[in-house]
FIDOBA-992588 format. One record per residue (C-alpha): residue in one letter; z, x, y. Coordinates in nm, 3 decimals. Layout:
BEGIN
<rec aa="a" Z="Z" X="X" Y="Y"/>
...
//
This chain:
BEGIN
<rec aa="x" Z="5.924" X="-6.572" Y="-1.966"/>
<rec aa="x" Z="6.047" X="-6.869" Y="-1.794"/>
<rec aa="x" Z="6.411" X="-6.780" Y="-1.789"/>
<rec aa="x" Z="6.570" X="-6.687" Y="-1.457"/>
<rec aa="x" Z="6.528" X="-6.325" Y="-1.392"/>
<rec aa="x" Z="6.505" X="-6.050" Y="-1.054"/>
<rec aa="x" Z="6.159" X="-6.151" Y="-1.055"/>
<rec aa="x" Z="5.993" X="-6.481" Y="-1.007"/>
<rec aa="x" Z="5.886" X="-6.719" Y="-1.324"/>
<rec aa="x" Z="5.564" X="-6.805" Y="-1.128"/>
<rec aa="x" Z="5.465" X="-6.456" Y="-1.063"/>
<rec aa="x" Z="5.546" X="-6.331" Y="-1.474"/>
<rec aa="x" Z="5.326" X="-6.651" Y="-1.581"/>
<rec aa="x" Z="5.034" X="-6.549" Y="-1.341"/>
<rec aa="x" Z="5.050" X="-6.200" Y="-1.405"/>
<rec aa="x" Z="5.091" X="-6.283" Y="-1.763"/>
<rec aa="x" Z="4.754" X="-6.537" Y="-1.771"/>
<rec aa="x" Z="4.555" X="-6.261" Y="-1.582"/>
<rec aa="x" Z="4.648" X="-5.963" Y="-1.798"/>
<rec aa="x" Z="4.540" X="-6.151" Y="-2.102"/>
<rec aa="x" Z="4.208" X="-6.188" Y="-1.960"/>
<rec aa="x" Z="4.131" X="-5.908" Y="-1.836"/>
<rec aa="x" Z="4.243" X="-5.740" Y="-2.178"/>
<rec aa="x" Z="3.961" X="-5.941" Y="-2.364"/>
<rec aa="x" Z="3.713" X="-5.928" Y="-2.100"/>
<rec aa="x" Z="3.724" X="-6.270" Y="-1.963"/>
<rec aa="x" Z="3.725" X="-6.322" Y="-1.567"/>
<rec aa="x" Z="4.065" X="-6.358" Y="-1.438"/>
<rec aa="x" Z="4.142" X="-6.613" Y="-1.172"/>
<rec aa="x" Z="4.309" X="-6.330" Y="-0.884"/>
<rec aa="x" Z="4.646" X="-6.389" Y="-0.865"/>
<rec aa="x" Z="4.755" X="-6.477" Y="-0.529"/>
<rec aa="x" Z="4.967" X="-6.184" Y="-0.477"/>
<rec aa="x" Z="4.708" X="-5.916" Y="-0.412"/>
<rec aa="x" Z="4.958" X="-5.631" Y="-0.552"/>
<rec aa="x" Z="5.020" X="-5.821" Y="-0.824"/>
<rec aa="x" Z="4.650" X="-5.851" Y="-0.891"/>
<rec aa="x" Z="4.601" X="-5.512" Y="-0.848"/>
<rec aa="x" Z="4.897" X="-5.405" Y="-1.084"/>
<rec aa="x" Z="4.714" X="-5.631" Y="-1.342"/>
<rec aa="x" Z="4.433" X="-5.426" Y="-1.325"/>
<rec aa="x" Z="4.623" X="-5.159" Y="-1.380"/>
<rec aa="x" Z="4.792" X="-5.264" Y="-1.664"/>
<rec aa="x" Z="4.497" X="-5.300" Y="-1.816"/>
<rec aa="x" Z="4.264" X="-5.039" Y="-1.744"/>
<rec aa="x" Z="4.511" X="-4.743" Y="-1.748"/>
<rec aa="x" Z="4.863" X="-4.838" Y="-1.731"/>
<rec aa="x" Z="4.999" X="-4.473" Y="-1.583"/>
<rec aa="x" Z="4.810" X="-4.611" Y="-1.260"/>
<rec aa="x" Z="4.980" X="-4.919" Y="-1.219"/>
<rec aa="x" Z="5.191" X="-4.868" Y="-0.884"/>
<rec aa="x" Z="5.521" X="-4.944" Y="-0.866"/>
<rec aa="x" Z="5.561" X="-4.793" Y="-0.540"/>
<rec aa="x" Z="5.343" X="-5.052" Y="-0.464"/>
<rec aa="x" Z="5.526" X="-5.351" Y="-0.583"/>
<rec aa="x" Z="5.840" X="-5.175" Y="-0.362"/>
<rec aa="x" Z="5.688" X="-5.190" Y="-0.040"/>
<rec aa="x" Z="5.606" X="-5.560" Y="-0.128"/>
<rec aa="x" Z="5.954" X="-5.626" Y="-0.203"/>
<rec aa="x" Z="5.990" X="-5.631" Y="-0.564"/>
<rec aa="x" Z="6.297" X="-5.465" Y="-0.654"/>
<rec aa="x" Z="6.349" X="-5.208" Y="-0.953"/>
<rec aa="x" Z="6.477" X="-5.489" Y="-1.168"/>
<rec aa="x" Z="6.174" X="-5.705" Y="-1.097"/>
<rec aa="x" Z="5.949" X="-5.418" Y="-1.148"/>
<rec aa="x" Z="6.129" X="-5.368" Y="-1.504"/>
<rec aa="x" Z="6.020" X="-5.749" Y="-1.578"/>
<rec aa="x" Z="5.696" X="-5.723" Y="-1.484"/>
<rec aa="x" Z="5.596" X="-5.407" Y="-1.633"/>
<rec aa="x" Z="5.732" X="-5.587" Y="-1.956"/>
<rec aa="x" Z="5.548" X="-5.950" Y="-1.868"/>
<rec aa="x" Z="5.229" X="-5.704" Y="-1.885"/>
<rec aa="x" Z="5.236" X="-5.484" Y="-2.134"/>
<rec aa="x" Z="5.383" X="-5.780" Y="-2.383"/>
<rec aa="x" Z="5.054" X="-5.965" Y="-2.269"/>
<rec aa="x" Z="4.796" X="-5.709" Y="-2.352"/>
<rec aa="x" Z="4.991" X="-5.648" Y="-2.665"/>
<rec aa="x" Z="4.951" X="-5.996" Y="-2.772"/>
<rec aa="x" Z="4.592" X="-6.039" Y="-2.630"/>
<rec aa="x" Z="4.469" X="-5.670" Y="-2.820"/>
<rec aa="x" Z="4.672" X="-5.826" Y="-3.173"/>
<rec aa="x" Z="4.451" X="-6.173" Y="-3.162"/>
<rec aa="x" Z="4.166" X="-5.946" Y="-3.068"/>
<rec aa="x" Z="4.233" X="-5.747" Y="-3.354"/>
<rec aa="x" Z="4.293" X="-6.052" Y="-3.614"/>
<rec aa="x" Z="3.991" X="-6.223" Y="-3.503"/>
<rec aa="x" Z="3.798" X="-5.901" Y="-3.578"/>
<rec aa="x" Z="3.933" X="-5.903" Y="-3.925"/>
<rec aa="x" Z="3.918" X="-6.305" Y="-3.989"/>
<rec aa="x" Z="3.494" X="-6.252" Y="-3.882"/>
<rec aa="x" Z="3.507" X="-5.972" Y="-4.111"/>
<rec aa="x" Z="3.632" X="-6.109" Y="-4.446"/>
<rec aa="x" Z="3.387" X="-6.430" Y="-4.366"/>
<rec aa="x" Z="3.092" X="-6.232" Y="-4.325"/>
<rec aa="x" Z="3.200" X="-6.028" Y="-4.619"/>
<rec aa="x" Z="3.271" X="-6.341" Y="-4.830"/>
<rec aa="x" Z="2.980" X="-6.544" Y="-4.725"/>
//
């Protein structure tokens, strides 16, 4: 995530940190780039809404876009697996103890 891309390191990390939190339900700090905060929400609540048209007129380009859409969806991935493995780490202790 921190290699040189079309889009900015700064803006993967942030949007990275904030999709992770919103994906388990902890409060996200906004991310300073209103679109991008907005596209995070997206992301997360129903990624089909996230606009990209958006992120055009705010002078992403297409390749940029690309990276971000993948900065976002790899973070909910990751934040819905340790979701999922803490679910099933509480559920074999409560079933063994």
């Amino acid at each position: 995530m921190s290699a040189a891309g079309s889009s900015d390191a700064r803006d993967r990390h942030a949007l990275a940190a904030a999709v992770e939190r919103k994906t388990v339900g902890d409060p996200a700090v906004p991310i300073s780039n209103p679109v991008l905060d907005e596209f995070a929400d997206a992301m997360v609540d129903d990624p089909a809404k996230g606009d990209l048209d958006a992120l055009r007129m705010a002078g992403f380009s297409d390749d940029a876009i690309f990276e971000l859409v993948l900065t976002a969806s790899t973070a909910a991935g990751f934040a819905r697996l340790e979701q999922a493995v803490r679910a099933l780490d509480e559920a074999n202790g409560e079933a063994n103890g």
